[in-house]
C-alpha positions as CSV (number, residue, x, y, z in Angstrom):
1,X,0.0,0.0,0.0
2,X,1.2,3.8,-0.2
3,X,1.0,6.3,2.4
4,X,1.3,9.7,3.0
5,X,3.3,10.5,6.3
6,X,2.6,14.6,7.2
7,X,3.8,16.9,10.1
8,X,7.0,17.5,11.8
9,X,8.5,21.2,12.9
10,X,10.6,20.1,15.5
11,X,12.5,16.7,16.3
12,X,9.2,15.4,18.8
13,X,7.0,15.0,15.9
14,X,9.6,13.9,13.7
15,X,11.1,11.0,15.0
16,X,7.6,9.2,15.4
17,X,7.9,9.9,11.7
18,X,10.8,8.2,10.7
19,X,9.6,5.2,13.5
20,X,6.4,4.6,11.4
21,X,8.4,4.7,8.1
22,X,10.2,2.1,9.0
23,X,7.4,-0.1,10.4
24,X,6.0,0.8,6.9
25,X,8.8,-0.5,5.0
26,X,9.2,-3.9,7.5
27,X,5.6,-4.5,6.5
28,X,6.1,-3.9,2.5
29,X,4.7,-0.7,2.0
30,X,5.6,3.0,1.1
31,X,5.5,5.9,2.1
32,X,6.1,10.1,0.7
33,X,6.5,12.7,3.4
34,X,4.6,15.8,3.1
35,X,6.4,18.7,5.4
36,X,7.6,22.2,5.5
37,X,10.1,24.9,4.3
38,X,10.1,25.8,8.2
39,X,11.4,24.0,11.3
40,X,14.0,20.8,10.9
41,X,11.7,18.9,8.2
42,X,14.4,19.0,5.5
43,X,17.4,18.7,8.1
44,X,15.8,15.0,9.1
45,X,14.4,13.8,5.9
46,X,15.7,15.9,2.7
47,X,18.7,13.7,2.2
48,X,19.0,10.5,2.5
49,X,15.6,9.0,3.8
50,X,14.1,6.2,2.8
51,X,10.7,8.0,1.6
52,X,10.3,7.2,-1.6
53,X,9.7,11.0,-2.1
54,X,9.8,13.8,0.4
55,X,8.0,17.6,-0.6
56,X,8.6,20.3,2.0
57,X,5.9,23.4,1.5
58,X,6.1,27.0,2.4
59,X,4.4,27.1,5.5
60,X,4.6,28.4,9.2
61,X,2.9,28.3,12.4
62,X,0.1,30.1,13.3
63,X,0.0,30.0,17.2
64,X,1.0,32.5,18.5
65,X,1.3,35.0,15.6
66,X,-1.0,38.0,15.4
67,X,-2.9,40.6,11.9
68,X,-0.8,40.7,9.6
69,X,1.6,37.7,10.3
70,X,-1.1,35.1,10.8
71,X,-3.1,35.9,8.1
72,X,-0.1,35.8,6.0
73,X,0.7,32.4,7.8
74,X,-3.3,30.8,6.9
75,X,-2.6,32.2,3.1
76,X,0.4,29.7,3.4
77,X,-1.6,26.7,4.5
78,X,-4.5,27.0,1.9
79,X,-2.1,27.4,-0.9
80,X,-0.4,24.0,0.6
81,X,-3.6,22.9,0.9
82,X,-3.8,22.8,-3.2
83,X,-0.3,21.8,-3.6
84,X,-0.5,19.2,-1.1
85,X,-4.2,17.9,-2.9
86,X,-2.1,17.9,-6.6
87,X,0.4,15.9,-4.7
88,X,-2.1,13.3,-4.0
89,X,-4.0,13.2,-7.4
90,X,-0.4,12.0,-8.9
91,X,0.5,9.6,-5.9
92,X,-2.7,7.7,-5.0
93,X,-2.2,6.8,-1.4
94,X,-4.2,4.4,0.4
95,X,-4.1,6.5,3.1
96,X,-2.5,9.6,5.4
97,X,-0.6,9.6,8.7
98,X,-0.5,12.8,10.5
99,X,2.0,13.2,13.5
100,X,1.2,16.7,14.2
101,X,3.1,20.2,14.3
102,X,2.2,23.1,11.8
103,X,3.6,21.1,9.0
104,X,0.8,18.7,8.9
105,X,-2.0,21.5,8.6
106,X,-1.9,21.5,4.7
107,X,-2.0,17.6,3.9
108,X,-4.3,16.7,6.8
109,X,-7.2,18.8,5.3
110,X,-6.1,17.7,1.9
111,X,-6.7,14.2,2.7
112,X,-10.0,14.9,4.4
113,X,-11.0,17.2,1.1
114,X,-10.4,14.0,-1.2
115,X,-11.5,11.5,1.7
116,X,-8.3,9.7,1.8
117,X,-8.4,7.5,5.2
118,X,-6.3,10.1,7.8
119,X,-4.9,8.9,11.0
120,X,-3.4,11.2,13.5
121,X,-0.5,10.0,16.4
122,X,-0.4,12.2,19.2
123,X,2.8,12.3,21.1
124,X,2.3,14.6,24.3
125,X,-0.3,13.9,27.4
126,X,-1.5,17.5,26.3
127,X,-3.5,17.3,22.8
128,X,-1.9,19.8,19.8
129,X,-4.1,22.4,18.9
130,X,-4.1,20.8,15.0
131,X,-4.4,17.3,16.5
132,X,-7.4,18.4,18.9
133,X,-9.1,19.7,15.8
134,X,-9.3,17.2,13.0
135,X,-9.6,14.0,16.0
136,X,-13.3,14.0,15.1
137,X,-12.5,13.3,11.6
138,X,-9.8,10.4,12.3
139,X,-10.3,6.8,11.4
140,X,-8.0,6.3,14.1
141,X,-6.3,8.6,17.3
142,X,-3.2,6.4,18.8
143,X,-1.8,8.0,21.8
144,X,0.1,6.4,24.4
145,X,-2.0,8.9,27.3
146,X,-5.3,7.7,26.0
147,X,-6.9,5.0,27.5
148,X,-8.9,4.5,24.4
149,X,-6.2,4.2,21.9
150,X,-6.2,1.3,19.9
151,X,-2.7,1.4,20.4
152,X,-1.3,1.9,24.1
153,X,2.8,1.6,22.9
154,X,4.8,4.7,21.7
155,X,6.5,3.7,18.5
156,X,10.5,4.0,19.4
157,X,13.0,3.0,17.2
158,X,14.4,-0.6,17.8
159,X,17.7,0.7,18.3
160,X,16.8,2.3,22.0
161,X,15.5,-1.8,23.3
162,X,18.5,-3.3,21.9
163,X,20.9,-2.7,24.9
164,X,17.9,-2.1,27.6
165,X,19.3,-3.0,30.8
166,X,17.9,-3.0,34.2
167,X,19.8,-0.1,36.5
168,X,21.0,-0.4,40.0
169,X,23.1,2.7,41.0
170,X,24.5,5.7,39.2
171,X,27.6,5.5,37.7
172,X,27.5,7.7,34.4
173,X,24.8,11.0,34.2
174,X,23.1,12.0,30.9
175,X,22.2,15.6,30.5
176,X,19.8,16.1,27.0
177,X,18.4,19.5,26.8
178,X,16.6,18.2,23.4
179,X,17.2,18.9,20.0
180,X,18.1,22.2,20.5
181,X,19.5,22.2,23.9
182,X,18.2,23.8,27.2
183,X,20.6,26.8,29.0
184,X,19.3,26.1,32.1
185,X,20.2,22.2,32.0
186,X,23.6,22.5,30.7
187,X,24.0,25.5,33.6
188,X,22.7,22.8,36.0
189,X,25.6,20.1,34.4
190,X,28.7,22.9,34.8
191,X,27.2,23.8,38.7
192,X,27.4,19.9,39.5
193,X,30.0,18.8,37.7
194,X,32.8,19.4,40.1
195,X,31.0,17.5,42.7
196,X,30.3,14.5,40.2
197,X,33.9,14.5,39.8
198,X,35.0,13.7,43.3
199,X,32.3,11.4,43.4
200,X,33.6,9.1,40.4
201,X,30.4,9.6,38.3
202,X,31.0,10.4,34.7
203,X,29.0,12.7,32.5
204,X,27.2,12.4,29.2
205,X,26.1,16.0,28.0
206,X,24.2,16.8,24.9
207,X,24.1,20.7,25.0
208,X,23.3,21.6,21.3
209,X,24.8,23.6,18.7
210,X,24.2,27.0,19.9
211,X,25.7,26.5,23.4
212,X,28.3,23.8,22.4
213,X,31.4,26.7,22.6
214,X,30.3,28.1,26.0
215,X,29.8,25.0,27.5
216,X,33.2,23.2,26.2
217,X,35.2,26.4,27.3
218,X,33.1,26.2,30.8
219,X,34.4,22.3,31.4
220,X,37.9,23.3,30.3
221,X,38.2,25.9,32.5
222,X,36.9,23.6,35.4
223,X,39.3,20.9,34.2
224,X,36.3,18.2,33.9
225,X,36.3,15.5,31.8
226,X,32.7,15.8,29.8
227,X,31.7,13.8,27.3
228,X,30.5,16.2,25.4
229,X,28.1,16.4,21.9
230,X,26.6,19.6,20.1
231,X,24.2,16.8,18.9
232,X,24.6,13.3,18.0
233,X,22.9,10.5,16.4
234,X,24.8,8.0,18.7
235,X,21.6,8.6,21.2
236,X,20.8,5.2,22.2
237,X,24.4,3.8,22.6
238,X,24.9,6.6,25.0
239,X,21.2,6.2,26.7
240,X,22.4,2.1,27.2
241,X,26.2,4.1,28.6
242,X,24.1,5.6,31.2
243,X,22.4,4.9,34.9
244,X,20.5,8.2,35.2
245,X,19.4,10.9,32.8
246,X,18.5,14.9,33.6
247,X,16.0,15.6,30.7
248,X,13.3,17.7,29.0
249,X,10.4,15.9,28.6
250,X,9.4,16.1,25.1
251,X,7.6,12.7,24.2
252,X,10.2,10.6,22.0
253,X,12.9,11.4,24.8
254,X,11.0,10.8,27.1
255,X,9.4,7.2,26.4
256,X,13.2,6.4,24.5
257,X,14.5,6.5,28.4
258,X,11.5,4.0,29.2
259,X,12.5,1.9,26.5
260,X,15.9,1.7,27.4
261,X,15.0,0.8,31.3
262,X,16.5,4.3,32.3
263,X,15.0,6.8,35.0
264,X,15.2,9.9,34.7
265,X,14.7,13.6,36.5
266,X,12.7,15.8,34.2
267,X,13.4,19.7,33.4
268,X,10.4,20.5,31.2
269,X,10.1,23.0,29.1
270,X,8.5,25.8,30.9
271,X,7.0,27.8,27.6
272,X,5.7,23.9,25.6
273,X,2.7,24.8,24.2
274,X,-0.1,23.4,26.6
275,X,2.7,22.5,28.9
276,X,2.5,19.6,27.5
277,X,6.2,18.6,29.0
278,X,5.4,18.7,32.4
279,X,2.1,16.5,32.1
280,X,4.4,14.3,29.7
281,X,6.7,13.6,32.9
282,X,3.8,13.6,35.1
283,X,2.5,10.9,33.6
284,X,5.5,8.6,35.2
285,X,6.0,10.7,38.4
286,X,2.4,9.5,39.1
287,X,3.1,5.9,38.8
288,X,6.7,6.3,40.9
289,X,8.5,6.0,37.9
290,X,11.0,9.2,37.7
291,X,11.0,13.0,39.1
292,X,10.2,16.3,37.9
293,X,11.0,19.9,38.8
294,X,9.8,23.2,37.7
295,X,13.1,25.0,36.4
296,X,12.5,27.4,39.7
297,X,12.3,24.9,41.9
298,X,15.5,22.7,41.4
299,X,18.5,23.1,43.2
300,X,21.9,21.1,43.0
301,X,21.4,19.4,46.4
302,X,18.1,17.7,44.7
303,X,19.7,16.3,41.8
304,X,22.6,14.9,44.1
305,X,19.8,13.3,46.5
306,X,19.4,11.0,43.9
307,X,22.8,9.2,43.5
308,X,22.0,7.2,46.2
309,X,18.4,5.9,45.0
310,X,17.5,2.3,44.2
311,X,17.0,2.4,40.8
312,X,16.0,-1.3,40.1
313,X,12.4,-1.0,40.2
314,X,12.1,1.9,38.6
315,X,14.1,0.7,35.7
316,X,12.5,-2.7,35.6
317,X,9.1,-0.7,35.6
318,X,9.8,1.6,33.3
319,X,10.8,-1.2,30.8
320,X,7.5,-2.9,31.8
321,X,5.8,0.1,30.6
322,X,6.8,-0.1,26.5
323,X,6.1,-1.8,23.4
324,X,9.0,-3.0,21.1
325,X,6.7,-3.3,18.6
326,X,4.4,-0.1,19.0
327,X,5.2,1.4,15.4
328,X,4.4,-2.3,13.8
329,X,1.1,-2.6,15.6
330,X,0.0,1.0,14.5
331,X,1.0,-0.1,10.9
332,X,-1.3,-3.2,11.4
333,X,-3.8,-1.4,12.9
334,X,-4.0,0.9,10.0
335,X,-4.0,-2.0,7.0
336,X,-7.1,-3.8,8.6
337,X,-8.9,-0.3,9.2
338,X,-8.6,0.6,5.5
């Protein structure tokens, strides 16, 4: 069969769409993407994919933009709207997988327009504004928050299960401010570094491109051995390297670190949309399965209290809690709907 995956605009959405491509392609399909000019669309999928075509359209978000600018923004969508409905006249899909973000306005309604089956996955505990909107319309809404999903799993990528292990005690920290990186995380890192040094615990930090200088000149002026990455795609041999993670809590990272059996203490991102970070990590701190701390709130002393947890049920739980095959069972899902 041929599908249509849509959406994207930052690495959340994304990833879930390079997880169902490949579930696509395990079960003989394929699959075009349908994304955006704006946000890291082409970064992730212009080169190099395995879409067997990928078209990125001139459009931006609307949220938060106001006269002029969002009225230029909607004139955006409805011309994709037309570009995105001649796409489909030529390709012939069997049916459309939206995983949210601005990017997969134009298709979405394109696919509704020509009544091509839609789907929508919804990463976050807290519902997108686009997602929210066309759900009535879906043939299917999989979210890993909703008990009525008819899939509970969040599709992760093989790689993160591979080296799952069950952790006792901290011996190596990972700091991930997300894609782009978070200030106040890698500030957090530099002020506890010293002290993870005379403690013997070694440090994982991915502090993104735009901070990568300050940060490297800050460890070398402390004289701390960091391993340290701008950004890396060696994310789940480093996740499997490590006991204990400081995160964000943006979806995919977050149910990666379940995957991979690791606990973690989450830093969400105090201006997500919805705040749809902190009810992500909420989600586990209300089953005893990791921490979370307003940005405000956290001090040095907190983050040190919990070298000398038990880990092992948390882990094990946490582990419990995932699907390998979550991306698979969508796919299957999908073929016996349509």
């Amino acid at each position: 069969m041929k599908f249509i995956i849509t959406g994207g605009g930052t690495g959340g959405h994304l990833v879930i769409a390079a997880t169902l491509l490949e579930a696509l392609l395990k079960r003989g399909h394929e699959a075009i993407f349908i994304g955006s000019v704006s946000g890291q669309d082409r970064m992730w999928f212009q080169n190099g994919s395995a879409f067997k075509q990928t078209h990125f359209l001139d459009t931006t978000g609307v949220v938060n933009k106001k006269g002029l600018a969002k009225l230029m923004a909607l004139f955006q969508i409805f011309r994709a709207f037309f570009q995105s409905r001649t796409l489909m006249k030529h390709y012939q899909p069997d049916a459309l997988i939206s995983v949210g973000g601005f990017s997969a306005a134009p298709a979405s309604l394109a696919a509704l327009s020509k009544r091509i089956a839609f789907f929508i996955h919804e990463q976050n505990a807290v519902e997108g504004r686009l997602n929210r909107l066309l759900k009535p319309y879906a043939r299917a809404f999989f979210s890993s928050y909703d008990e009525h999903s008819p899939v509970q799993g969040y599709p992760v990528s093989e790689k993160v299960f591979v080296n799952a292990r069950i952790r006792t005690s901290v011996k190596t920290i990972i700091f991930l401010g997300g894609s782009q990186g978070a200030q106040f995380i890698n500030n957090l890192a530099l002020k506890l570094a010293p002290e993870l040094r005379t403690r013997g615990i070694h440090m994982i930090h991915q502090c993104g491109e735009r901070d990568y200088e300050r940060v490297n000149a800050a460890y070398q002026k402390q004289g701390v051995d960091v391993e340290l990455y701008a950004f890396t795609k060696e994310l789940p041999r480093l996740l499997a390297e490590s006991d204990l993670a400081v995160s964000r809590s943006g979806a995919s990272t977050l149910w990666e670190l379940c995957a991979n059996g690791l606990p973690a203490f989450f830093v969400p991102y105090p201006y997500a949309a919805g705040d749809h970070q902190f009810y992500n990590a909420d989600f586990l701190v209300q089953k005893g399965l990791g921490w979370c701390e307003r940005e405000a709130n956290i001090t040095t002393e907190m983050l040190l209290e919990l070298l000398s947890e038990d880990l092992q049920s948390k882990s094990e739980q946490l582990m419990a809690l995932s699907e390998k095959d979550a991306a698979v069972h969508i796919i299957q899902t999908i073929e016996e709907m349509i």
